[in-house]
C-alpha positions in Angstrom: -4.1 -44.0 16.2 -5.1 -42.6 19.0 -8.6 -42.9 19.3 -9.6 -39.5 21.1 -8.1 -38.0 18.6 -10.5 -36.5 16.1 -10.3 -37.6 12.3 -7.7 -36.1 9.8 -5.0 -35.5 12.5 -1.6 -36.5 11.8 1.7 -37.0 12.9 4.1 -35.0 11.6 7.2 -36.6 13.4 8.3 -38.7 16.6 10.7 -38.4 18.6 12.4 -41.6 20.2 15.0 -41.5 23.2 18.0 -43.6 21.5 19.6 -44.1 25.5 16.6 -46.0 26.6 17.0 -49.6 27.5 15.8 -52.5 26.0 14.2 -53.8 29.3 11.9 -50.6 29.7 9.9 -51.8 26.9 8.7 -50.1 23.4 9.4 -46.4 23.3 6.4 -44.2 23.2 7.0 -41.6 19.9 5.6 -38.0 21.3 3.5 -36.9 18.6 2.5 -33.2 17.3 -0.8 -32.8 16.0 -1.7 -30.3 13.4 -5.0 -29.1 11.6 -5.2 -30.2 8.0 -7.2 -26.9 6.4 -7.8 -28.6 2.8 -10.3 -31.5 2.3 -8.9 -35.2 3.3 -8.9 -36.3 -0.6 -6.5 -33.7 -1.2 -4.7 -34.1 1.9 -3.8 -37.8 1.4 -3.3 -37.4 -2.6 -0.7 -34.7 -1.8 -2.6 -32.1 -4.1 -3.6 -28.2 -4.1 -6.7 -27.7 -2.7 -8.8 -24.6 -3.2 -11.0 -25.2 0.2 -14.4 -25.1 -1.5 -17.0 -27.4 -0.4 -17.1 -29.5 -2.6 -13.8 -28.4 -3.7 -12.6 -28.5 -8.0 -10.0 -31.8 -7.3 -12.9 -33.8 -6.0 -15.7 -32.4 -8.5 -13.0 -33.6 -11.4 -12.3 -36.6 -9.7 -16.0 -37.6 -9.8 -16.2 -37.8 -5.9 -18.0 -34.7 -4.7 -19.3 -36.5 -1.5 -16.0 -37.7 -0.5 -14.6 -34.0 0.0 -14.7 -33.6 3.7 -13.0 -31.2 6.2 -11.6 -32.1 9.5 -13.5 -30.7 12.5 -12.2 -29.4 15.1 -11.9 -30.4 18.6 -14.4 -31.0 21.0 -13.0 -27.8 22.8 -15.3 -25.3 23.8 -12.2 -22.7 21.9 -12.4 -24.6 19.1 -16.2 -24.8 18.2 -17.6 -23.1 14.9 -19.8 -20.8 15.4 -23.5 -21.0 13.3 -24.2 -20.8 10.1 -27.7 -19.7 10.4 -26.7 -16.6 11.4 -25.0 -16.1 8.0 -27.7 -16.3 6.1 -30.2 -13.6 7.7 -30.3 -10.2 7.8 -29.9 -7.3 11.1 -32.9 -6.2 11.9 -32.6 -3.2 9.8 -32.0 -5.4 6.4 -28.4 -4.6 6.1 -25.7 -7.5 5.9 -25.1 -9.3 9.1 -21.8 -10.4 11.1 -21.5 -13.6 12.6 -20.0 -13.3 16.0 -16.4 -14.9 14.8 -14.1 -13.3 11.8 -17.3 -13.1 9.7 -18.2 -9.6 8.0 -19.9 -10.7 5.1 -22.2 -13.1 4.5 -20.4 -15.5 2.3 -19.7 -19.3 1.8 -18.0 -20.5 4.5 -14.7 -22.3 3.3 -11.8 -21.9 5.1 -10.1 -19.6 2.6 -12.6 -17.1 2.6 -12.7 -17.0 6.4 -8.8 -16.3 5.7 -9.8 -13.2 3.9 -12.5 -12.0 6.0 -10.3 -12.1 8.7 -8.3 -9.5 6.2 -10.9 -7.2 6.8 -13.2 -5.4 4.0 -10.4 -2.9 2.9 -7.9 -5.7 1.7 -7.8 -6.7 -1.5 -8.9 -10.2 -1.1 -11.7 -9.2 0.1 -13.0 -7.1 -2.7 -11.6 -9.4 -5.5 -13.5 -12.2 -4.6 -16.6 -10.4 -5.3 -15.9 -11.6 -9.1 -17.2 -14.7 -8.7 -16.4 -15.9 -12.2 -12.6 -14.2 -12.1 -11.8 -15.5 -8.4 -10.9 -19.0 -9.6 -8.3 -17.5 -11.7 -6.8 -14.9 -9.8 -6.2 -17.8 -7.4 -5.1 -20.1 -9.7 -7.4 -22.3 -8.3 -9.1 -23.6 -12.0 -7.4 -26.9 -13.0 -6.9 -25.7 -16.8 -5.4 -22.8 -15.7 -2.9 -23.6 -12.6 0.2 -24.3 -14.6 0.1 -21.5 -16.4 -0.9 -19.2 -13.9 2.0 -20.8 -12.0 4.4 -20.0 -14.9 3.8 -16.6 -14.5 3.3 -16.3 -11.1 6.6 -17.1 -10.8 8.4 -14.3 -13.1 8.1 -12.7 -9.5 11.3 -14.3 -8.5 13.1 -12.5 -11.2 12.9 -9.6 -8.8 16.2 -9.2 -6.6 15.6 -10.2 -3.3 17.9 -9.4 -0.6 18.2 -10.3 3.1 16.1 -7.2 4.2 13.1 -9.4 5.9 13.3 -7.5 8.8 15.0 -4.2 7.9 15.6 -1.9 9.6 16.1 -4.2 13.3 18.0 -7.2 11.6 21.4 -7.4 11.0 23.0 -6.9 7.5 24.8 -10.4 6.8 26.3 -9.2 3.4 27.4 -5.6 4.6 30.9 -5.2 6.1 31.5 -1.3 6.1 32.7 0.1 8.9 31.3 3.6 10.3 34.1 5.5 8.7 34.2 3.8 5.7 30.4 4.8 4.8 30.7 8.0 6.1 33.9 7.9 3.3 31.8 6.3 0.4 29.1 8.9 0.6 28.4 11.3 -2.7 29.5 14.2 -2.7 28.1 16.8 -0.8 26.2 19.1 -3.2 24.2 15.3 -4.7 23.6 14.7 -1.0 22.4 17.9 -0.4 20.4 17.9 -3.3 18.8 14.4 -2.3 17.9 15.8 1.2 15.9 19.1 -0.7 13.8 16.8 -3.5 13.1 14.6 0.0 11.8 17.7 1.8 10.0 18.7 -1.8 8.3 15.2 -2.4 7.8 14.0 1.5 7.1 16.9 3.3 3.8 18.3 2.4 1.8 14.4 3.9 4.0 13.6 6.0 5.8 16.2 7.9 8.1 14.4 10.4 11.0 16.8 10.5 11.2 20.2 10.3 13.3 21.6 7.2 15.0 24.3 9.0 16.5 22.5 11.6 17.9 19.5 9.4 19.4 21.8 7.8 21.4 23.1 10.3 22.1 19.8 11.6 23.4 18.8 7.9 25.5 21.8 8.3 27.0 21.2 11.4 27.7 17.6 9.9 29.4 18.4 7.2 31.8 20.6 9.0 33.3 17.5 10.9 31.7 14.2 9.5 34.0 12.3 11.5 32.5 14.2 14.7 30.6 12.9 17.4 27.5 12.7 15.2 25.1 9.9 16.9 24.1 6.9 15.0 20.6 7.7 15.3 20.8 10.7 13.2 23.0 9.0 10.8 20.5 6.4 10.1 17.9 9.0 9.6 19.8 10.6 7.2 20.4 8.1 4.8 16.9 6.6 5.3 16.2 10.1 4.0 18.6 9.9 1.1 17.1 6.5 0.1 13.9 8.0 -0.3 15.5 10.6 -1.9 16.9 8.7 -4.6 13.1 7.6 -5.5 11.8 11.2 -6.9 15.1 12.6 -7.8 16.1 12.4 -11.5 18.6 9.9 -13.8 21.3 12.6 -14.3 21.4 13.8 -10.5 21.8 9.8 -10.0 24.4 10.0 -12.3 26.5 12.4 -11.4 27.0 10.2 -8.1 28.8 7.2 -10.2 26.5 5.1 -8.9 23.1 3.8 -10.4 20.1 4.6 -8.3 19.5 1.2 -7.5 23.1 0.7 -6.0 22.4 4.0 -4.2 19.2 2.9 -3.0 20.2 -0.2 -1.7 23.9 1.4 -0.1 21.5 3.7 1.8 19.3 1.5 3.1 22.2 -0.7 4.2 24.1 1.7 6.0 20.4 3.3 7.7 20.4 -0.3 9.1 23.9 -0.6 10.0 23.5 2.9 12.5 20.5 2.2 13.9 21.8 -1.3 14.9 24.7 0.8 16.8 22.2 3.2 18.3 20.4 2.9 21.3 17.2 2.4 20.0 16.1 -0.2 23.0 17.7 1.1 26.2 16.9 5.4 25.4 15.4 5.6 21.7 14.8 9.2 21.0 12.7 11.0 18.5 15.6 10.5 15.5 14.9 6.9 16.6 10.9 6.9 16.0 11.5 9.2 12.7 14.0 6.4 11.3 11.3 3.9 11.9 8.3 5.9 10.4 10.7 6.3 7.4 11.3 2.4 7.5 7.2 1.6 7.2 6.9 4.4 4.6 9.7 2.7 2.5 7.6 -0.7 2.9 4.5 0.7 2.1 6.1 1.9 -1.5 7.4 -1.3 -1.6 11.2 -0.3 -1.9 12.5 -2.6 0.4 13.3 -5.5 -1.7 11.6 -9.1 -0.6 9.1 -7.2 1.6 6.3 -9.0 2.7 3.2 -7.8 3.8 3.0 -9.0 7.5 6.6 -7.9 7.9 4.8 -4.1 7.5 2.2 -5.1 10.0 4.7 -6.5 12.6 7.1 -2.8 11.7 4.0 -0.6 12.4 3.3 -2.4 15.7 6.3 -1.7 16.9 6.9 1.7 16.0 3.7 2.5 17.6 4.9 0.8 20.8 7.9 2.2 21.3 6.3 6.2 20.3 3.7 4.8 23.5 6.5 4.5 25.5 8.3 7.7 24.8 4.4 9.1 25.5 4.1 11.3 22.2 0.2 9.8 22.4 -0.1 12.0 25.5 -0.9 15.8 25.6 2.5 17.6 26.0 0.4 19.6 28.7 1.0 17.2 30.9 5.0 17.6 30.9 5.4 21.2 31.9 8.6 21.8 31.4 8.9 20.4 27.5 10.2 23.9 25.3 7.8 24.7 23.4 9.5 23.6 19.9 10.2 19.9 21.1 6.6 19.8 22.2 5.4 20.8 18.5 7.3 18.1 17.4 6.5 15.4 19.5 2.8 16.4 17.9 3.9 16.4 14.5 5.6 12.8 14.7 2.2 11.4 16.5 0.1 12.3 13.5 2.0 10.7 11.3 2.6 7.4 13.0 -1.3 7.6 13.1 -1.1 8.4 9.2 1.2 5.6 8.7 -1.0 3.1 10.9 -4.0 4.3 8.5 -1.7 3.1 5.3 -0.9 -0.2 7.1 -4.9 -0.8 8.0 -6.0 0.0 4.8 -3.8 -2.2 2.8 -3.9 -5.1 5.8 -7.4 -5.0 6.2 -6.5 -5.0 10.0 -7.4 -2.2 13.0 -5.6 0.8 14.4 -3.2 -0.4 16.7 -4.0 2.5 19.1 -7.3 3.9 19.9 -6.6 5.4 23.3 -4.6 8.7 22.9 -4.9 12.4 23.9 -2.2 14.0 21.9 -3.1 17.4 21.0 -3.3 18.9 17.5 0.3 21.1 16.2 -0.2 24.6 16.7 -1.4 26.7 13.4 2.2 28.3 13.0 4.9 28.4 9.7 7.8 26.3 9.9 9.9 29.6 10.0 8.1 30.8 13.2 10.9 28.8 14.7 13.7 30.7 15.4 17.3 29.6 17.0 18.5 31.4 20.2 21.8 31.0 21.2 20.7 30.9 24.6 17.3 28.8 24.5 18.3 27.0 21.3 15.0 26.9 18.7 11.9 28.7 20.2 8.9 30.2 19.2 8.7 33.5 17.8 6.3 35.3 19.8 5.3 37.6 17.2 1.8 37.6 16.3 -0.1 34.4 15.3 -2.2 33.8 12.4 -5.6 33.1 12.7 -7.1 29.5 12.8 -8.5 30.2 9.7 -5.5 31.1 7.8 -3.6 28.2 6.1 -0.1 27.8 7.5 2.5 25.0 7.2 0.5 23.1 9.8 -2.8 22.9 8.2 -2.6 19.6 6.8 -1.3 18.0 10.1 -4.7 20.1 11.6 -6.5 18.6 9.4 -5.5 15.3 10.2 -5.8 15.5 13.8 -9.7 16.3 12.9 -9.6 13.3 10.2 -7.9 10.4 12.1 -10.2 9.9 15.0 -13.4 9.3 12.5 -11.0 7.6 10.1 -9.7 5.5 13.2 -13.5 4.5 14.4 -14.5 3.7 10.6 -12.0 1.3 9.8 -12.2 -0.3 13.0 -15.7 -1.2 12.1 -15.2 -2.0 8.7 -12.3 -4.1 9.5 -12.9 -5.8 13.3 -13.7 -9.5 13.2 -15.9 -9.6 16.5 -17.3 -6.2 16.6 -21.5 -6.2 15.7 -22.9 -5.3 12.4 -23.3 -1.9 12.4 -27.0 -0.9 10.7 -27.3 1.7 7.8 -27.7 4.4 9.5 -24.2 4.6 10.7 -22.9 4.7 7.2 -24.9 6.8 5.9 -23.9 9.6 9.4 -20.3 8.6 8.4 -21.0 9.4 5.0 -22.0 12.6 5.3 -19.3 13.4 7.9 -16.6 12.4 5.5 -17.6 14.8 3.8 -18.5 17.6 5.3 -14.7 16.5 6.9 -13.0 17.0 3.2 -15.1 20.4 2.0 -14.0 21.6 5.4 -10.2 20.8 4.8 -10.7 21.6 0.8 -12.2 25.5 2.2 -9.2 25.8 4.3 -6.4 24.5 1.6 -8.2 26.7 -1.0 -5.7 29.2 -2.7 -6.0 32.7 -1.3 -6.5 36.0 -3.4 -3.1 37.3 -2.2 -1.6 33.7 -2.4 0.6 33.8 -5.6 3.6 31.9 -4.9 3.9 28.7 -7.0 5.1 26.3 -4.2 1.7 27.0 -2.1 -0.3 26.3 -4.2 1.1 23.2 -5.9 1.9 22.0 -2.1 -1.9 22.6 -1.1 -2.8 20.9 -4.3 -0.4 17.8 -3.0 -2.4 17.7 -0.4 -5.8 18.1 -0.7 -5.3 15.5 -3.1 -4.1 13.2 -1.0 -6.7 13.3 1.5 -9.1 12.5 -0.7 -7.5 9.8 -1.7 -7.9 9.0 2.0 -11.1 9.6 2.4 -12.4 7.9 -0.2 -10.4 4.5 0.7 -12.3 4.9 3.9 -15.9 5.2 1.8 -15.1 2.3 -0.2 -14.5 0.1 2.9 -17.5 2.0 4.4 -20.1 1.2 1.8 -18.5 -2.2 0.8 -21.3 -4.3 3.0 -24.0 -2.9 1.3 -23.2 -2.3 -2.3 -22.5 -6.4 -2.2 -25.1 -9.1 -3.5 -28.1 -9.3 -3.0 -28.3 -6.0 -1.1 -27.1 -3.6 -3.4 -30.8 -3.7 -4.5 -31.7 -3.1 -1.3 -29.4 0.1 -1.0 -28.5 1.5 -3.6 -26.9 4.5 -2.7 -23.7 2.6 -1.6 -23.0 0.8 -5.2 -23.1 4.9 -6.2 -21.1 5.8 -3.8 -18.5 2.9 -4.4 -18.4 4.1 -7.9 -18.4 7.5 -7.3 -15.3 7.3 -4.7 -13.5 4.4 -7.1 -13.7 6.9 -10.1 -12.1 9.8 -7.7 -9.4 7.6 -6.9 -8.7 6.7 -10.1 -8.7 10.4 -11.4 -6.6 11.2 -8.6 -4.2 8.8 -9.6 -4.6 9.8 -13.3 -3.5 13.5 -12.0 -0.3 12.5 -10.0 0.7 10.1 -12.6 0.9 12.6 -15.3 1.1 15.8 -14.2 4.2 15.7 -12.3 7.7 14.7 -13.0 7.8 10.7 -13.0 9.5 8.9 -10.0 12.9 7.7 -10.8 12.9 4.1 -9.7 16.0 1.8 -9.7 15.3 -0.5 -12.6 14.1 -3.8 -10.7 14.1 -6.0 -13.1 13.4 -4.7 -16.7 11.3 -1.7 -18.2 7.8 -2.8 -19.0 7.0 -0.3 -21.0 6.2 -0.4 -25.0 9.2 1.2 -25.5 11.2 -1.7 -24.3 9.4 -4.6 -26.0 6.1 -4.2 -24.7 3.0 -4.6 -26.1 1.4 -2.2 -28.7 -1.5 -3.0 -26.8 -0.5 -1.3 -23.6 0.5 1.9 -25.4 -0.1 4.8 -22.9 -3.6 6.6 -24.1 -2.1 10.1 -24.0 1.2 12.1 -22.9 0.9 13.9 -20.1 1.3 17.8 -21.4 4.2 19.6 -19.9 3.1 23.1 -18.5 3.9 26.5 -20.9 5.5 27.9 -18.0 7.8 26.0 -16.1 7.6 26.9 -11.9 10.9 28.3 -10.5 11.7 27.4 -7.2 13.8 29.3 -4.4 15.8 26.4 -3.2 19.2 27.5 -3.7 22.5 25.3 -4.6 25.8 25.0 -5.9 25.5 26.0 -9.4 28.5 24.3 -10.6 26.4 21.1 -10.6 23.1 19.8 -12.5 20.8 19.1 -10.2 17.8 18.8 -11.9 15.8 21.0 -9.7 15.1 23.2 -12.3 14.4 21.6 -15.0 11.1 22.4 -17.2 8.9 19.4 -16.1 9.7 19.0 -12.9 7.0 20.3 -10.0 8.1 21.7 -7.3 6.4 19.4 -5.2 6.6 16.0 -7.0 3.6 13.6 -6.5 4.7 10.8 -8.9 5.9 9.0 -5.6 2.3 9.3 -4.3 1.1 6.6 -6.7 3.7 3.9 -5.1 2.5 5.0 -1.8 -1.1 4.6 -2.9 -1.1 1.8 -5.2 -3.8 -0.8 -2.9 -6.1 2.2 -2.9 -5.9 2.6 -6.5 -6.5 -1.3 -7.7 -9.1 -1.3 -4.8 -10.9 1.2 -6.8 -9.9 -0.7 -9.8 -11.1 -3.9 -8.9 -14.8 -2.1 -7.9 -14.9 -0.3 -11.4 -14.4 -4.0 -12.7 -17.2 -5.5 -10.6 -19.5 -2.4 -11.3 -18.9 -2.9 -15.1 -19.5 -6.9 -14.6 -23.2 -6.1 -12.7 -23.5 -3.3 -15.6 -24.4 -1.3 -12.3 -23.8 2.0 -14.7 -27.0 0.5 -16.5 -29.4 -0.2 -13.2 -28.6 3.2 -11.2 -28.1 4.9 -14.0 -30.8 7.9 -12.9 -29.0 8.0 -9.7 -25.8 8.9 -11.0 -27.1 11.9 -13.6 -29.1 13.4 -10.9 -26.7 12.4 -7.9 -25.7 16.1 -6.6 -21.8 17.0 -7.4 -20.9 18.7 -4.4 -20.4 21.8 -6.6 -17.2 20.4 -8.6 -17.1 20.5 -12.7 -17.5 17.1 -12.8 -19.3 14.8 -15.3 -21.6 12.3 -13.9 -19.7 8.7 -14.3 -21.5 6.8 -16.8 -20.4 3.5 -18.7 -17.8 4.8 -21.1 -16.7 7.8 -18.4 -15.7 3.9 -16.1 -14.2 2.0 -19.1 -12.1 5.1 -19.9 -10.7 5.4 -16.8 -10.4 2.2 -16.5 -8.3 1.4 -19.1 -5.6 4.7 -17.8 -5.6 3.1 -14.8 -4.6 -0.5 -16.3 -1.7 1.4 -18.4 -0.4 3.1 -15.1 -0.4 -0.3 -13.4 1.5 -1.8 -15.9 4.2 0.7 -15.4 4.5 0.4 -11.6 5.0 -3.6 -11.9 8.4 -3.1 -12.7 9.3 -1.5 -9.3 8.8 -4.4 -7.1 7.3 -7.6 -6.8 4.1 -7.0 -4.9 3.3 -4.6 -7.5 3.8 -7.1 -10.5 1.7 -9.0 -8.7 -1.3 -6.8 -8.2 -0.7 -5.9 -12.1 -1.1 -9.9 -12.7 -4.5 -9.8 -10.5 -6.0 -6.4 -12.2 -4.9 -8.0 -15.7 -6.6 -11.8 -14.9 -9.8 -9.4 -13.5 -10.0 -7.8 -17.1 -9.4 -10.9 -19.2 -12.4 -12.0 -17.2 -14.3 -9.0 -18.0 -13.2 -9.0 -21.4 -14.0 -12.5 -21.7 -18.3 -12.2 -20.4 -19.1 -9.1 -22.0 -17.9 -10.4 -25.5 -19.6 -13.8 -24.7 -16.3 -16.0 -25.2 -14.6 -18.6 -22.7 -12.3 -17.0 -20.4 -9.7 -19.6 -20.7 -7.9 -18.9 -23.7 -8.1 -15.2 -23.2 -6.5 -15.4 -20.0 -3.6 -17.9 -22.3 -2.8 -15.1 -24.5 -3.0 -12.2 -21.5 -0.1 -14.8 -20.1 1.7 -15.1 -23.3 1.7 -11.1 -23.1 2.9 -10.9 -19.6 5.7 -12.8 -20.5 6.8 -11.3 -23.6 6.7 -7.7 -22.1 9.3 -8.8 -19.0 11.4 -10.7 -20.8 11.7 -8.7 -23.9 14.0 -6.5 -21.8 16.6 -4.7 -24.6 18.6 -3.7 -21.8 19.3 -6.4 -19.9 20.7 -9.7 -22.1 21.6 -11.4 -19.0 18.4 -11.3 -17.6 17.0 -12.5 -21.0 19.4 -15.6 -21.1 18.0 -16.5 -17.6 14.9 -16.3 -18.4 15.2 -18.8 -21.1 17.2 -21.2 -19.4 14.3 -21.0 -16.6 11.4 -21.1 -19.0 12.4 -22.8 -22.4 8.6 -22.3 -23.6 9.5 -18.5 -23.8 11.2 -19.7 -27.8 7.7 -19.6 -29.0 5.9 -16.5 -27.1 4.1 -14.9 -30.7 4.6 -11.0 -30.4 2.6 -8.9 -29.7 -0.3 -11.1 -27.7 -0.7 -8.7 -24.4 -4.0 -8.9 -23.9 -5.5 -5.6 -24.5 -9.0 -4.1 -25.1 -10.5 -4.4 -28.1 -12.4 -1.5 -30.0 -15.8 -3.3 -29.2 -15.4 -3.8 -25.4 -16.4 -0.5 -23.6 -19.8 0.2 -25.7 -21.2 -3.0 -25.1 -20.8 -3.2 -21.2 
């Protein structure tokens, strides 16, 4: 071995000329060296290593002092920084930063400098705070690997097709034609229809095309689908009718012949296939940068099937490079000669690529991707203050304007344009790697701007005395609701420093304030979970519902209650079809879909309910929270049982999104381990053989799928222990558990 080579380096293959001559002597094998990031006992054995120091093979081994890292070069790139500085405090007592990937003051084994690197929002980050539960969430504890393996992998029962890099790879198993997809398309009233429960569900957060003028473009379309119709359209419409197909209901799906999981997927297919054949490199256009904002919302609700989650990092940083280069960051002032209409759009698209980059942040624990940008805020007009001229083409009406005061179509996106800068400086605080600690002070100004921010947008989404149309009031209520769930993402990762051990003591108003914004989440998840018609998924792999084998232990607590009055709405449509539209418990403005497009922020808030129920922080800031002021809103002050309530509805709603995609099964494993945990400490028992039966449940509830004997016969032939799965073993929460936290 090379001796200026430091210790634990290996070779990982040679490479030997076979031409060379005998006479020139020996060949020389070039050598590539990598770093080994588990211990060297673990290394050589071939084994899983869970990075401590001293890590659990070597502690069971017997050999504690043998577990040893390998350093790093002598390059000045490669040094580690201190560890002194890990251990004191800012000058102002609040938690300090090291100078390298470091924003929290915890032990310093390589995983953990994985997560911190994640940021504070991602969920690593946060679960690891359970010191007793991390081990198992990992898989990490030796007694409970296997079987945390075994379950683990029920993921892969999950289709997975070759949509890595949808939408700019090509489809290897799709061989339609252009006309031929333009031929297998449903009927046009059920595409139609898709198109207005897409405007319904999608438009109020994230308004990237105006209603109006799709429609006469859809029009115009179907007059002559085999017209000159450019492939960047065509890909945004069916990326539209793929999300589509997520809120509308079974019978619309139905009536298409197809199942909504072979629609989804024959849309998504066929949005790649056009914008493979448009120009999206050499002139994209704005269809071009709405297909790809459609494509990271699709990944962020986690309907693109084996979607990982640095394939929606690498989608968002691209989308926002390519908007840079069309210049939609920059003040349409500065192009004089943009019509009016094309510059409110340009406005309207830049505030939701900057939404959308908030979504990806959040969930990554990563920054904005762009800070600098002058784009200015949509005008405060109604969608249909756009007319079309013949001559001009769609213009402004130049009747009078409303006042800034008066809610219009474009007070959310207003709003926003207010939001996102504070939101933008926050998480790039919360989140940066290399960036100072920032001292209490700052969080608690942030606080109080966030939300002075959200009473400010609540006073100007308020209903209006002469407001008594159903569909603005339900579509304010949409919104409002989802910036708070927003905002209070953003205080969670704001406060997340200080409501950590040992200085949640110390500062006590950001553990209330963790549990105050956690139990809005959760409330605001409870609320678009059951008061709105539920999303229509494609059935990924089975129903996990009780209904379909489940548990009796995962019953749902309630029903949601369907409304004595059903809304009407004014969308009008071919009555010669059932649409669905009107049906008694559907909103006009359905929010179901919200809660896939949410789900991080709503097991974040989980996983700190979990932790505050583990420090019984309920107990120690108790006073705090009764006498905590409300901000005027009917709302009881969270106490023990108020969390485990919640708590528990949350947990049922999880268990129903695991079925729509893998990611999400797997954050239902994670929030399910956390509570076996819980379960397990506050009863006084081990956790081991609580977490075996939780397993035992997991299983039984995804294979006992009535609907799907194929799947079942899989299933066994993959895992032959299934046989003797006892019924009825989902871990649940027993009678005893929430008064005695």
């Amino acid at each position: 071995m090379d001796p200026d080579q430091p210790g634990g380096f290996f070779s990982t293959f040679s490479i030997v000329d076979p031409a060379a001559s005998a006479q020139e002597g020996p060949s020389r094998p070039q050598r590539r060296n990598r770093r080994v990031f588990v211990c060297i006992p673990c290394h050589r054995r071939k084994l899983k290593c869970d990075k401590a120091q001293p890590c659990s093979r070597c502690i069971q081994a017997g050999s504690p002092g043998e577990c040893v890292y390998q350093r790093g070069t002598s390059s000045r790139h490669n040094e580690e920084p201190s560890t002194d500085a890990e251990d004191t405090l800012p000058v102002r007592g609040g938690p300090q930063r090291s100078s390298q990937a470091s924003i929290t003051p915890v032990p310093s084994d390589t995983s953990e400098r994985k997560a911190r690197l994640s940021g504070v929002s991602h969920w690593a980050a946060i679960a690891r705070e359970f010191e007793e539960a991390w081990p198992f969430i990992m898989g990490a504890d030796q007694q409970w690997e296997s079987r945390h393996n075994q379950i683990q992998s029920l993921k892969f029962l999950f289709p997975s097709r070759l949509m890595s890099n949808f939408p700019l790879g090509g489809v290897s198993d799709f061989s339609q034609t252009r006309a031929q997809i333009l031929e297998n398309l449903p009927p046009q009233p059920i595409v139609d229809a898709l198109i207005q429960y897409y405007f319904r569900a999608f438009g109020p957060t994230h308004q990237l095309i105006h209603p109006q003028i799709f429609d006469q473009e859809l029009r115009a379309f179907w007059v002559d689908t085999n017209g000159q119709t450019s492939e960047g359209w065509l890909a945004q419409l069916c990326m539209m009718l793929a999300l589509g197909c997520q809120v509308a209901p079974d019978r619309l799906l139905g009536a298409a012949g197809r199942s909504a999981h072979d629609l989804t997927d024959f849309f998504l297919d066929a949005a790649q296939f056009f914008f493979a054949g448009s120009s999206y490199f050499a002139m994209p256009t704005l269809a071009t940068v709405r297909l790809l904002c459609l494509a990271v919302l699709a990944r962020i609700m986690e309907i693109i099937k084996g979607s990982e989650m640095a394939h929606l990092v690498f989608l968002m940083g691209f989308l926002t490079r390519l908007a840079m280069t069309m210049h939609l960051h920059r003040a349409t002032s500065l192009c004089q000669e943009m019509p009016p209409f094309e510059s409110e759009m340009r406005k309207r698209i830049w505030i939701t690529i900057q939404l959308l980059d908030l979504h990806v942040a959040m969930r990554t624990g990563t920054s904005f991707l762009q800070r600098d940008y002058d784009a200015d805020a949509p005008l405060n007009v109604n969608d249909d203050d756009f007319i079309f001229s013949p001559e001009h083409g769609w213009v402004l009406d130049p009747g009078p304007w409303v006042s800034s005061q008066e809610p219009t179509d474009s007070s959310f996106q207003i709003i926003l344009a207010r939001l996102l800068p504070l939101l933008t400086e926050i998480m790039n605080t919360v989140n940066s790697p290399t960036l100072p600690p920032f001292e209490y002070e700052k969080v608690q100004a942030w606080t109080v701007q966030l939300s002075q921010e959200l009473q400010d947008a609540e006073s100007l989404l308020a209903i209006r005395p002469h407001d008594h149309q159903a569909e603005r009031r339900e579509r304010r209520a949409v919104q409002m609701n989802f910036l708070s769930v927003i905002v209070h993402r953003a205080l969670l990762a704001l406060h997340h420093e200080y409501a950590r051990e040992p200085y949640s003591q110390q500062f006590p108003d950001s553990t209330v304030a963790i549990i105050e914004s956690s139990l809005a989440l959760l409330r605001t998840q409870h609320t678009w979970h059951h008061t709105s018609a539920p999303i229509r998924h494609p059935a990924r792999f089975c129903d996990l519902s009780a209904e379909a084998g489940g548990s009796k232990g995962t019953q749902p607590l309630y029903e949601p209650s369907v409304p004595e009055t059903p809304p009407t709405t004014s969308l009008q449509l071919p009555l010669d079809l059932d649409l669905g539209l009107d049906e008694p418990s559907a909103s006009l403005f359905p929010s179901a879909w919200l809660v896939d497009l949410c789900h991080d922020d709503f097991s974040a808030a989980t996983f700190y309910i979990i932790l505050a129920l583990r420090r019984r922080e309920f107990d120690k800031h108790n006073a705090t929270l009764q006498h905590r002021p409300r901000n005027k809103l009917p709302l009881p002050a969270p106490s023990r049982l108020t969390a485990y309530t919640m708590l528990k509805q949350a947990i049922n709603i999880f268990q129903e999104l695991a079925r729509h995609s893998r990611p999400q099964f797997e954050e239902f494993i994670r929030l399910q381990v956390s509570m076996g945990c819980l379960h397990s400490l506050v009863k006084g028992e081990p956790i081991l053989p609580t977490l075996l039966t939780m397993a035992d449940g997991i299983e039984q509830m995804v294979f006992r799928c009535r609907n799907n004997v194929v799947l079942w016969e899989q299933a066994r032939r993959q895992f032959p222990h299934l046989d003797s799965v006892r019924p009825d073993t989902m871990f649940g929460f027993g009678p005893g558990l929430g008064p005695q936290m």
